[in-house]
C-alpha positions in Angstrom: 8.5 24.1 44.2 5.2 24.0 42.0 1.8 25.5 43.6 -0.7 22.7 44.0 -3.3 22.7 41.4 -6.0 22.7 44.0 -4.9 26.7 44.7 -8.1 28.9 42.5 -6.0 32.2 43.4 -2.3 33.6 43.9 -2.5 37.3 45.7 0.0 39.0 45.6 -0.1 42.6 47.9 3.0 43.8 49.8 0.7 45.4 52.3 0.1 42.9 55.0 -2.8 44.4 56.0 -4.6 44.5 52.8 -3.7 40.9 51.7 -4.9 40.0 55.2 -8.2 41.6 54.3 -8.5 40.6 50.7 -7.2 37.1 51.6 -10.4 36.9 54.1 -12.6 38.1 51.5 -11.6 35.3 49.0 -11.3 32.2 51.8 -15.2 33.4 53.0 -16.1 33.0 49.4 -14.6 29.2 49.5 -11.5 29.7 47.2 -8.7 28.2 47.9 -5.8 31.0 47.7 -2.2 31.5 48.0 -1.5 35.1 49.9 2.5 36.3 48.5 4.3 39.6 49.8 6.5 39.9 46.5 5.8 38.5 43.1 9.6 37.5 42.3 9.8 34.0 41.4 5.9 33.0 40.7 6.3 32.2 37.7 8.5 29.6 37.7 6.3 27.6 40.0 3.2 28.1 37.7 2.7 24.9 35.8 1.5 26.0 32.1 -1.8 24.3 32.7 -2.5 25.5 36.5 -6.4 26.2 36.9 -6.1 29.4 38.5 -6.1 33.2 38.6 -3.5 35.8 39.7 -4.3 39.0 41.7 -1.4 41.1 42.1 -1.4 44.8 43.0 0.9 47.2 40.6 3.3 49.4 42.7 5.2 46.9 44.4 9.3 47.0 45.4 11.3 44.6 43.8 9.1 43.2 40.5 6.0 45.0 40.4 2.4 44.2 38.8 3.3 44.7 35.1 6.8 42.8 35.3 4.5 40.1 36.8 2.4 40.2 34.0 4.6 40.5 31.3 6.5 37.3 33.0 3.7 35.3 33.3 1.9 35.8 30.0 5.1 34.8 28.2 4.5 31.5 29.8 0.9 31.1 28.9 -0.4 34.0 27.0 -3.9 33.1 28.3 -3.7 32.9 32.3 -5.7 35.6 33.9 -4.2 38.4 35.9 -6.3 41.3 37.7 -4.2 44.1 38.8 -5.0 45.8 41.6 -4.4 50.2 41.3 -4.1 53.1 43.3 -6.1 56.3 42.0 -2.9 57.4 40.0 -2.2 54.7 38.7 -5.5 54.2 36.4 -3.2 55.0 33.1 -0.8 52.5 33.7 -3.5 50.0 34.7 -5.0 50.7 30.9 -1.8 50.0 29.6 -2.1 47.1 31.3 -5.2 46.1 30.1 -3.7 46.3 26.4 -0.8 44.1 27.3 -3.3 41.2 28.5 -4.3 41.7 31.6 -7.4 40.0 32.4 -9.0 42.9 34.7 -8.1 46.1 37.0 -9.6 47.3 40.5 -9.5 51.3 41.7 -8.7 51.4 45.0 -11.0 51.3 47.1 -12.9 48.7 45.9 -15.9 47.2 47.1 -15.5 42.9 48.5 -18.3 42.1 45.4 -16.3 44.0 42.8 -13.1 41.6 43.7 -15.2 38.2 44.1 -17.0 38.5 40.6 -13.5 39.5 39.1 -12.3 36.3 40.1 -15.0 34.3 39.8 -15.4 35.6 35.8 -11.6 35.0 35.7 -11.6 31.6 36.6 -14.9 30.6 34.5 -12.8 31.7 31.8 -9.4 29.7 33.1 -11.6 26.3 33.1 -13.1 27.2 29.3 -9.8 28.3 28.4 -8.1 24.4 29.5 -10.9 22.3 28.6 -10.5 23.9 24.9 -6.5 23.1 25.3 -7.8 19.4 26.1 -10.0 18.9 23.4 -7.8 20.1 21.1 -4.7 18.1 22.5 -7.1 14.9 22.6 -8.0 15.2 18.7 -4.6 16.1 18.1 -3.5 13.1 19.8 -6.3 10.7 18.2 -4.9 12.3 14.4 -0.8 11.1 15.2 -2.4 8.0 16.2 -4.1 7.3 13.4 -1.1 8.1 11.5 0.8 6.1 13.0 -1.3 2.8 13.6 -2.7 3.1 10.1 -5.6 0.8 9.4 -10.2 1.3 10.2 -10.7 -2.1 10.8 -12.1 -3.3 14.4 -9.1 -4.4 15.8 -7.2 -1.3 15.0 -9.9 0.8 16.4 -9.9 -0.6 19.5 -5.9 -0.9 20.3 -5.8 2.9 19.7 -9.0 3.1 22.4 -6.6 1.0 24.4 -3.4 3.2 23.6 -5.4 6.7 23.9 -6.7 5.3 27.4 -3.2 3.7 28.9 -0.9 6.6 27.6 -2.8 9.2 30.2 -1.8 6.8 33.0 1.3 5.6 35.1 0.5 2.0 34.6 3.6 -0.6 33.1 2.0 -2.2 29.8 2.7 -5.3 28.9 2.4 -5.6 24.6 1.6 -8.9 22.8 1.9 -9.3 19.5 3.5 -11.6 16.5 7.1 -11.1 15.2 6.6 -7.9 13.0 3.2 -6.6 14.0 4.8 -3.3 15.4 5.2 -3.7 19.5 8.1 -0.9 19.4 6.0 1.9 17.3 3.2 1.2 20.2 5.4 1.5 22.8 6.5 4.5 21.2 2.7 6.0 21.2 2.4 5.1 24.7 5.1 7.1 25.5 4.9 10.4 23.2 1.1 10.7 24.4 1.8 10.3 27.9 3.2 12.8 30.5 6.6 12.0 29.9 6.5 12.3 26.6 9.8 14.8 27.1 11.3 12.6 28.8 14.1 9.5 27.5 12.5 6.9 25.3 14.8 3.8 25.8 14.5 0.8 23.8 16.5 -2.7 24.4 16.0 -6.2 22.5 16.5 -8.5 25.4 16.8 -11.4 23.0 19.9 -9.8 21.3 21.7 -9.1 24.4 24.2 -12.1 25.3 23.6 -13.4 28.6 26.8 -12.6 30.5 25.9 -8.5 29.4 22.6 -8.4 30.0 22.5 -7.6 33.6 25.4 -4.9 33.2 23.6 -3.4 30.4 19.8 -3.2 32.3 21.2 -2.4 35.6 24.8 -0.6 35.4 28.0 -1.8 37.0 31.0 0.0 39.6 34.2 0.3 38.7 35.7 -3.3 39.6 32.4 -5.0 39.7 33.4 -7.8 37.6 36.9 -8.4 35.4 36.8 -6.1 32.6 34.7 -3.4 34.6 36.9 -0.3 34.6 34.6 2.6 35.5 31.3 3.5 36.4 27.9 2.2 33.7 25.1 4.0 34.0 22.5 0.9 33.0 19.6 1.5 31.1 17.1 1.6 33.7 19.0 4.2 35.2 19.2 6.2 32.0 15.4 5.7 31.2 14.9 8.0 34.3 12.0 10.4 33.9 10.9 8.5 30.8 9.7 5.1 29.6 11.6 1.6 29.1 10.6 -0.6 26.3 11.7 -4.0 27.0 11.0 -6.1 24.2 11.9 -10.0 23.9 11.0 -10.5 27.3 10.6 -13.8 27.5 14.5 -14.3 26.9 15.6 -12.9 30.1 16.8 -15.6 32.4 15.0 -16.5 35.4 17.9 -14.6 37.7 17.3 -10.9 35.4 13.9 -11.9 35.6 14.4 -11.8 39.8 15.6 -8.4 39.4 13.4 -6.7 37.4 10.3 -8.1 39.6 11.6 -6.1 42.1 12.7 -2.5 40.1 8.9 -3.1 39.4 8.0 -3.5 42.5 10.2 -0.7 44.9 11.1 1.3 41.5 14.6 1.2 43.0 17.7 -0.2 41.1 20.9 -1.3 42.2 24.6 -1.0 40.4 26.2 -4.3 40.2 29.6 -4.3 42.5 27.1 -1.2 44.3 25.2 -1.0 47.4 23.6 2.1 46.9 19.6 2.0 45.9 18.9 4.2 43.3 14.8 5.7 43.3 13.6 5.5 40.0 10.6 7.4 38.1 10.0 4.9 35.4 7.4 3.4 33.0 8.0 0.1 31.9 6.6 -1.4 28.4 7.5 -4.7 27.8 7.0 -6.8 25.0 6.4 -10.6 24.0 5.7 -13.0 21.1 4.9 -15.9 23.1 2.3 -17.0 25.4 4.0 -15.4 28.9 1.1 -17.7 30.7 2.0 -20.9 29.2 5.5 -19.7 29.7 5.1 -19.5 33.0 3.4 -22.8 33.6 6.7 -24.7 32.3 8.8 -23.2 34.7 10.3 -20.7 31.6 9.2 -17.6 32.9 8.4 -16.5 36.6 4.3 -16.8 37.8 5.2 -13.7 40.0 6.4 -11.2 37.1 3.9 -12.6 34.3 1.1 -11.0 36.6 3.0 -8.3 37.8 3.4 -7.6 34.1 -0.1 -8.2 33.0 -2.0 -5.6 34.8 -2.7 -3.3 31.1 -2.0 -6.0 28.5 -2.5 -4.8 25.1 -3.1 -7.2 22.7 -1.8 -6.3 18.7 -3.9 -8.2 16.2 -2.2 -10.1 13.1 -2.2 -8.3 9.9 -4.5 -11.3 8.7 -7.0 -10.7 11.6 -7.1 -6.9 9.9 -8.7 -7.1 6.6 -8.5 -4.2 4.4 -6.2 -2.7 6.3 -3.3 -4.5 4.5 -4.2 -2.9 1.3 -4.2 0.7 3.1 -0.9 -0.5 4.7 0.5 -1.2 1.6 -0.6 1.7 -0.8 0.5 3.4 1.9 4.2 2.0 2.4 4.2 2.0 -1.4 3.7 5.7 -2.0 6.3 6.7 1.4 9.0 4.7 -0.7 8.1 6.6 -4.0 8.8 9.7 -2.7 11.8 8.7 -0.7 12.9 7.1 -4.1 11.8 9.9 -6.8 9.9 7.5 -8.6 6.0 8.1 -9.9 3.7 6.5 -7.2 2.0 2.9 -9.0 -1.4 2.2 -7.9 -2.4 -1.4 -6.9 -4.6 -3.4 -9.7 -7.8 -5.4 -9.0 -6.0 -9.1 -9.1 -3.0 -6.9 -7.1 -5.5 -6.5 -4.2 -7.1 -10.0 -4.5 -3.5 -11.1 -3.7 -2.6 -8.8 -1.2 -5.6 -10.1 0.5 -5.4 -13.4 0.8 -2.1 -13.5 1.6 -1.6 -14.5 5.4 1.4 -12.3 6.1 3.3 -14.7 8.4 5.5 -11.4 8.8 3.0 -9.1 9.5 4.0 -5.8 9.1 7.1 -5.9 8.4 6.3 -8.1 5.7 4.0 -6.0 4.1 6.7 -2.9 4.0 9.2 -4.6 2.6 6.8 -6.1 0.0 5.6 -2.5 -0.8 9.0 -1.2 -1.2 10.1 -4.1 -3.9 6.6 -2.5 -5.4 7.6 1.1 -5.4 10.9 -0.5 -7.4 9.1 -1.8 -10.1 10.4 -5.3 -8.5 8.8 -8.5 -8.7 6.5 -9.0 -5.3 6.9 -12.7 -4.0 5.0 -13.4 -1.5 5.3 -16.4 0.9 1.8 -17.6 1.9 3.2 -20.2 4.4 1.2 -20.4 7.7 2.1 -18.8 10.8 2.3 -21.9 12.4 4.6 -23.1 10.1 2.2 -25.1 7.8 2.9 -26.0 4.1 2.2 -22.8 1.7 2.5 -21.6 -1.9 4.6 -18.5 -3.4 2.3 -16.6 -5.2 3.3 -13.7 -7.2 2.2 -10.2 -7.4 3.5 -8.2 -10.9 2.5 -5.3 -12.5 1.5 -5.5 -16.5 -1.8 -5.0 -18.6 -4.8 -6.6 -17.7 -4.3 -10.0 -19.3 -1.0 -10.2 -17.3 -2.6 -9.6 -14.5 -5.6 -12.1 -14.7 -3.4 -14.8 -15.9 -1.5 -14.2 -12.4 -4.1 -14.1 -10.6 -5.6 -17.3 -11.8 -2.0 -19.0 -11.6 -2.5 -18.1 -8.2 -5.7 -19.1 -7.1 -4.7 -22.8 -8.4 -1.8 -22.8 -6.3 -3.5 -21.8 -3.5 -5.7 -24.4 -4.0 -2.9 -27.5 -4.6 -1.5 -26.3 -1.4 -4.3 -27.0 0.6 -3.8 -31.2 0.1 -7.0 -31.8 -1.8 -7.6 -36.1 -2.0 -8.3 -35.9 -5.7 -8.5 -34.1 -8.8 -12.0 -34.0 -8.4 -12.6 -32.4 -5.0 -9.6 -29.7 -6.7 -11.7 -29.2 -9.6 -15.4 -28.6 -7.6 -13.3 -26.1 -5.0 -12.1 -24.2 -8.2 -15.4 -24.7 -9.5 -14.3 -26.2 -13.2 -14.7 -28.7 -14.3 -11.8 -31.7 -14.4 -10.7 -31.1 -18.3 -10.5 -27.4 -17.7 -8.3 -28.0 -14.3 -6.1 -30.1 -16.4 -5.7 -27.4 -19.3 -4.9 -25.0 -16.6 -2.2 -26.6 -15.1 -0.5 -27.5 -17.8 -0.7 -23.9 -19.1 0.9 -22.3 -15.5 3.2 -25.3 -15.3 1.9 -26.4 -12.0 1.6 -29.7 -10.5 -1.3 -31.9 -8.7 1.4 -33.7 -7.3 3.2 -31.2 -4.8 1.6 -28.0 -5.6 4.8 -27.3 -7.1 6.1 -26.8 -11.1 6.1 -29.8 -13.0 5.2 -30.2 -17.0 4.1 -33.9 -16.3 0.1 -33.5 -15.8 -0.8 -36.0 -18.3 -1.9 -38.8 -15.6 -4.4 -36.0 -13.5 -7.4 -37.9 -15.2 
């Protein structure tokens, strides 16, 4: 059992008669209080963060005033305890004092003396957790930043987004492109949150083959189908206490979907082969790459569960929607895979960055790690500028050398860039380049490229 939050003080006197007067004192005042005969087992239903005081006298049987204290305070070092004395017991009340203990009254005692005790006390409490929060709140903002690395606009606002949803109960539904980073979201949704001790469970519905994929979710008895020798606890059952992140979601089928409408719905799941409901205290983060709303329109996905899903979208922009960012992303990636290599960091060239960003990064993400790791390795970085949607694109390449080099790269790309946007003529090529026609064709020859196709080709004789 935990004390509500809403108790101000805990008093603890074994005289009945005196915590029947003291008890009167405090309600009068309009404090919510807990009266206690023995002080045995308060601690352990003390949250860290509870917003009140204790008042406990000293010479009690069983665990007396300073047991109390020294129990209490090795939970949270900074809750306040006023002891309550007899005459005789004004030295052991000092001692007290030195140990922690917030304040001490000589019996008798006057009702004022014991009010603006408390009062003090819990003006002190309220400081004392609104510092923890601040602190926690910056400390959070910091591991978010580390992790969701990037200042532009759009990466501003998800970690609003993230900072505001983690605090809550509500399921979040993530959107984002193959690669953007839905998992390491999901994740900061869950370590910020409440349950942040609790299991993190992660499951690609897309890789799970459709005649598992309810066993695996939901768990099976012994005998539920052939092959089903024992008990399986499924992973909704595991994720008890803790968060779910269902990614892939639009691959379930329409009969999983059925199911997990209503586990959100009840929070109940049910064994397969079972009849027993199971409660469940569960967050549920699932994930998508498609449009569940279009989905849902062509009979793929159900109506019902896209809007019982979409309560707290939260939308994770494109690494080409980001800017900059990519070339903090990457410098960034690139020096993690230095040290985890032993090799000297490199630092990204002028015509490295020009590259870097104009590249679309159909990958996102992902892309951009794995780029920056070839980069760390001294490797060649070939980078595929084909368009999300599948469009026609050029390979450019990014290399590291002297300056020349570098230029001479970076022009080799701009032209190909160029070809592959389809240009009509040589001359609408040449004014987009802004050379003029004999200079084009000196060019391509030189990087062996071709009007043609945008691709390699030593014939560029006929361009004029």
């Amino acid at each position: 059992m935990t004390i509500d939050n809403r108790i101000q003080v805990v008093l603890i006197d074994d005289d009945p008669h005196l915590r029947q007067a003291l008890s009167q004192t405090l309600d009068l005042a309009g404090l919510k209080i807990l009266p206690l005969a023995e002080a045995k087992g308060l601690a352990g239903q003390l949250e860290r963060d509870w917003p009140g005081v204790v008042v406990s006298d000293i010479r009690m049987p069983g665990m007396d005033g300073l047991e109390l204290l020294t129990e209490l305070h090795a939970q949270d070092p900074e809750l306040p305890v006023l002891l309550i004395t007899g005459h005789g017991d004004v030295p052991l009340a000092v001692q007290a004092m030195r140990a922690g203990a917030y304040d001490f009254l000589e019996k008798p005692f006057a009702s004022d003396a014991l009010l603006d005790s408390v009062r003090r006390a819990l003006a002190l409490r309220r400081l004392v957790l609104d510092n923890r929060s601040l602190r926690l709140a910056l400390s959070d903002r910091n591991e978010l930043s580390a992790r969701l690395v990037g200042q532009s606009t759009p990466m501003l606002r998800l970690r609003e987004q993230i900072g505001a949803l983690a605090a809550t109960k509500a399921d979040v539904l993530i959107l984002g492109e193959t690669g953007a980073g839905k998992e390491v979201v999901a994740r900061a949704l869950h370590d910020l949150s409440s349950r942040r001790n609790g299991p993190f469970v992660a499951i690609n519905a897309g890789a799970l083959a459709e005649s598992v994929v309810e066993s695996e979710l939901f768990g099976h008895e012994p005998g539920a189908f052939t092959g089903a020798q024992k008990r399986r606890i499924g992973k909704f059952e595991f994720a008890n206490g803790g968060t779910l992140f269902l990614d892939e979601i639009e691959s379930m089928s329409l009969d999983v979907q059925v199911k997990l409408l209503r586990l959100l719905q009840e929070r109940v799941v049910e064994r397969l082969g079972g009849n027993q409901l199971i409660p469940l205290d569960i967050r549920i983060i699932a994930a998508t790459k498609e449009d569940l709303r279009q989905s849902a329109d062509q009979g793929r996905f159900r109506a019902d569960l896209y809007y019982r899903l979409n309560v707290a979208p939260l939308r994770i922009p494109p690494l080409r929607e980001r800017g900059e960012d990519a070339l903090v992303l990457f410098q960034h990636f690139a020096d993690e895979a230095s040290a985890r290599h032993g090799l000297p960091p490199h630092e990204l060239q002028p015509g490295q960055r020009a590259l870097l960003l104009r590249h679309s990064w159909p990958g996102n993400v992902r892309e951009l790690q794995n780029a920056a790791e070839r980069f760390a390795l001294g490797l060649e970085l070939a980078l595929d500028n084909s368009a999300p949607d599948g469009g026609v694109g050029t390979t450019v390449e990014v290399v590291s050398g002297g300056l020349s080099e570098q230029v001479e790269n970076f022009e080799k790309s701009l032209i190909a860039a160029e070809l592959a946007r389809s240009h009509s003529s040589v001359r609408s090529l040449a004014e987009a380049l802004g050379i003029p026609r004999k200079t084009l064709h000196d060019k391509l020859r030189k990087h062996g490229l071709n009007f043609a196709d945008g691709g390699t080709s030593s014939h560029t004789d006929d361009l004029d």
